[in-house]
N, C-alpha and C positions, 0 to 999 in steps of 0.2 A: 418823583420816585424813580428810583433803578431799577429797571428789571435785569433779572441775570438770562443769560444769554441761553440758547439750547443746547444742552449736552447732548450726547450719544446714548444717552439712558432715557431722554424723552422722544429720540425720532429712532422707533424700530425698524429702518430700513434695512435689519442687516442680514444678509441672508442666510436661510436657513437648510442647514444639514439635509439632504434628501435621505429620507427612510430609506431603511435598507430593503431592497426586493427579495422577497424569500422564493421567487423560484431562481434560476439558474442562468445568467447572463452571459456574453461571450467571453468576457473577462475571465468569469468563474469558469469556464470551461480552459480556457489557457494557464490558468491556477490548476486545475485538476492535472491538463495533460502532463502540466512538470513534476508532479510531486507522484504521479502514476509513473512518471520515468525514474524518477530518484530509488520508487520502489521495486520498480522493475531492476536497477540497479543491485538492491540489495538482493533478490531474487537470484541473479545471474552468484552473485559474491556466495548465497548460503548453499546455491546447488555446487562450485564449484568445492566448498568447507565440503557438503556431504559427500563429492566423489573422494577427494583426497583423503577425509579422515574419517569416516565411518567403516570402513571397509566393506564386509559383505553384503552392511547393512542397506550400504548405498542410499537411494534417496526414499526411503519411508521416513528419515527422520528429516529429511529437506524442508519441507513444513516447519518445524520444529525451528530449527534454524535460521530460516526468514524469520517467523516469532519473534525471535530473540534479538535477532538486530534491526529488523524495520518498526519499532513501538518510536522514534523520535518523526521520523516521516509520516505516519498515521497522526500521531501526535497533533503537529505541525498545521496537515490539511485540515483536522477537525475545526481547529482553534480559529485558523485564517477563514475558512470559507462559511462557516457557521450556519449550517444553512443544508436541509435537506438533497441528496442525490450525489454531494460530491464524494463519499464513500461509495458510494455504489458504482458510479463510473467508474472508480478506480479500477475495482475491482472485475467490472466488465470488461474494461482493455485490457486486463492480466489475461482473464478466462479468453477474448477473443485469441491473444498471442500464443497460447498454448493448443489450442484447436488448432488454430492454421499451423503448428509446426506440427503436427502430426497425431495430437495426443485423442481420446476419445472425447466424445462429444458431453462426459460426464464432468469432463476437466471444467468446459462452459458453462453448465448446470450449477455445481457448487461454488464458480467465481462468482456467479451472480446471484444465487440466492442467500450466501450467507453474509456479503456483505449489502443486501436489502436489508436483512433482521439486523446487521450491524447498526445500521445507517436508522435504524428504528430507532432502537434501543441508547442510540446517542443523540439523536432529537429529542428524544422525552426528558432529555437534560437540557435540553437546548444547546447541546454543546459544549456544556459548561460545569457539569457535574463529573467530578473527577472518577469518582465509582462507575458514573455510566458510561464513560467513558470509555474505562479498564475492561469492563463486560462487554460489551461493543467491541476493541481490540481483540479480545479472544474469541468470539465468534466470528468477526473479519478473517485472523488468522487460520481456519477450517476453511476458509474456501479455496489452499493451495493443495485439501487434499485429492482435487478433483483428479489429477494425475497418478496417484496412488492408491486411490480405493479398488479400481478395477485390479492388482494384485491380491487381490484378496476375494472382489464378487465377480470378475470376468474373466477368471483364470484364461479359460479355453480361448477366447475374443483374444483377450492377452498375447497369449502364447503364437496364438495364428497370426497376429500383427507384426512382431518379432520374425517368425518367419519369413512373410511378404517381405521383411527390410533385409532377406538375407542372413540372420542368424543361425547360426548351427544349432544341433540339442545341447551341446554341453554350455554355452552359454544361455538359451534358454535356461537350462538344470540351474544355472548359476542364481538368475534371477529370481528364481523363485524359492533357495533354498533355507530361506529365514521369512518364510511369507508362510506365517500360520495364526492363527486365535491370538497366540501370548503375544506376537511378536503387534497385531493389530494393537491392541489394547494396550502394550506401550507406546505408540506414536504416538495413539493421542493422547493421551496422558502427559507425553511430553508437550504436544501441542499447548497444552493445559498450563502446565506451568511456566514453559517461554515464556508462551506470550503475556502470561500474568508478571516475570520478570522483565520483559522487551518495553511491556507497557509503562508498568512503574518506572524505568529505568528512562523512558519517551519523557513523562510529567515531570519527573526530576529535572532534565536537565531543559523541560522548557520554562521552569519556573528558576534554574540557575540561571542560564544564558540568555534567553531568548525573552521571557516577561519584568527581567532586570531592564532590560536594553531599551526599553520604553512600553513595546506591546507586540504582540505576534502580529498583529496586523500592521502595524508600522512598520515591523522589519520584514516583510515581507511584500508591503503595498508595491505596485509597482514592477511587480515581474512580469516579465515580457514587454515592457514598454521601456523608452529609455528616459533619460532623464535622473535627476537625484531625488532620493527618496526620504521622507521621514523617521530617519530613526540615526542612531549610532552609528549603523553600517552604512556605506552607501554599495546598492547592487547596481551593477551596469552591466547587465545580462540582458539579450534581446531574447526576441524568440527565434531567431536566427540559431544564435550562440546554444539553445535549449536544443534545437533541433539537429545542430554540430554534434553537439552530444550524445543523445540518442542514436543517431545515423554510425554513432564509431561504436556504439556499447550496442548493436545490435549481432553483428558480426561474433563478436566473441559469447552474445546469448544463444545463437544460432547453434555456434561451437560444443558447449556443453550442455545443449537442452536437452541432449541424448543423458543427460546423466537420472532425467525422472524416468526414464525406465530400466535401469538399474545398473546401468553402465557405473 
């Protein structure tokens, strides 16, 4: 009698996938710091939209703004990191970079608490619920008003910070001359519906481009390391090249971060 020989279906040697670590690896934090650069990017992009076209209104509606174009980079890191703290980092190296360039200590306050509640509120989806996702996005985006609320509760604190940097009264006068109730109550309300479009407009195009292309984690495995990667694209970005980057888009954040207080 023949025996048939062993296949690959009778000897399970083969190995197997390691579960994913739900807390925060270093990998995961090298994923974080890029995509906190990319948004830092848009940051830099929405404050300069608010000095050039808002006019008097200056940066009340800067929030707003960022909303509206950073929902694909939120997006992006929910989907890739999947996994508790990597919003919330983000958002703590925004709130750290706005302290140190000068802003109140309230700027670091609302960086980090609102995208805790974020970072809540899109784990109860596990990442994966596109509703809780979109809700999470707009609460994320409230924590850039940490620079803007003191025109409104810290008038006096305000005004006397301006001073210390050398301002005259009539630019002081300037900054403050559309800082009342209504003018509050429309930022965020703008805030509100950005980021409700920035967000939707994030899902859209990662469900056109990016979960087309095989998977968000595919096309993105592998940053900051070299080598080729699994997907359509190939990235061959170090963390070298990440840090090129950042180091040149610093200079020019440095440049208009004068503009969140009303420049």
């Amino acid at each position: 009698m023949v025996t048939a020989p062993n296949t690959p279906a009778e000897t399970s040697d083969q190995p197997s996938k390691p579960a994913k670590s739900g807390k925060l690896e270093v990998s995961d934090l090298i994923t974080i710091g890029i995509f906190a650069a990319l948004y830092f990017v848009m940051v830099c992009i929405a404050t300069l939209v608010s000095t050039l076209f808002t006019g008097g209104f200056g940066s009340i509606f800067l929030p707003a703004i960022a909303a509206l174009i950073s929902g694909c980079v939120y997006m992006l890191l929910a989907a890739r990191l999947g996994k508790f703290g990597g919003i919330t980092v983000m958002g703590v190296i925004i709130g750290l970079f706005l302290f140190i360039s000068g802003h109140f200590v309230l700027s670091f306050i609302a960086s980090s608490i609102f995208p805790v509640a974020a970072d809540l509120i899109a784990s109860a989806g596990k990442y994966k619920s596109k509703a809780l996702l979109l809700v999470s996005y707009v609460v994320f985006s409230y924590g850039l008003t940490g620079p803007i609320l003191p025109l409104w509760f810290m008038k006096d604190a305000y005004a006397a910070s301006l001073q210390a940097r050398g301002k005259d009264a009539a630019y002081i006068d300037g900054v403050f001359d559309n800082i009342n109730t209504g003018t509050f109550f429309i930022s965020m309300i703008a805030i509100l519906v950005c980021a409700i479009l920035g967000g939707w407009f994030g899902q859209r195009m990662m469900k056109k481009h990016f979960i087309k292309a095989g998977s968000v984690a595919a096309l993105t495995k592998g940053l900051g390391r070299e080598g080729e990667h699994t997907s359509h694209t190939k990235i061959r970005m170090t963390v070298i090249d990440w840090l090129v980057m950042i180091v040149v888009t610093v200079p020019l954040a440095l440049d208009i971060a004068g503009g969140c207080d009303g420049r």
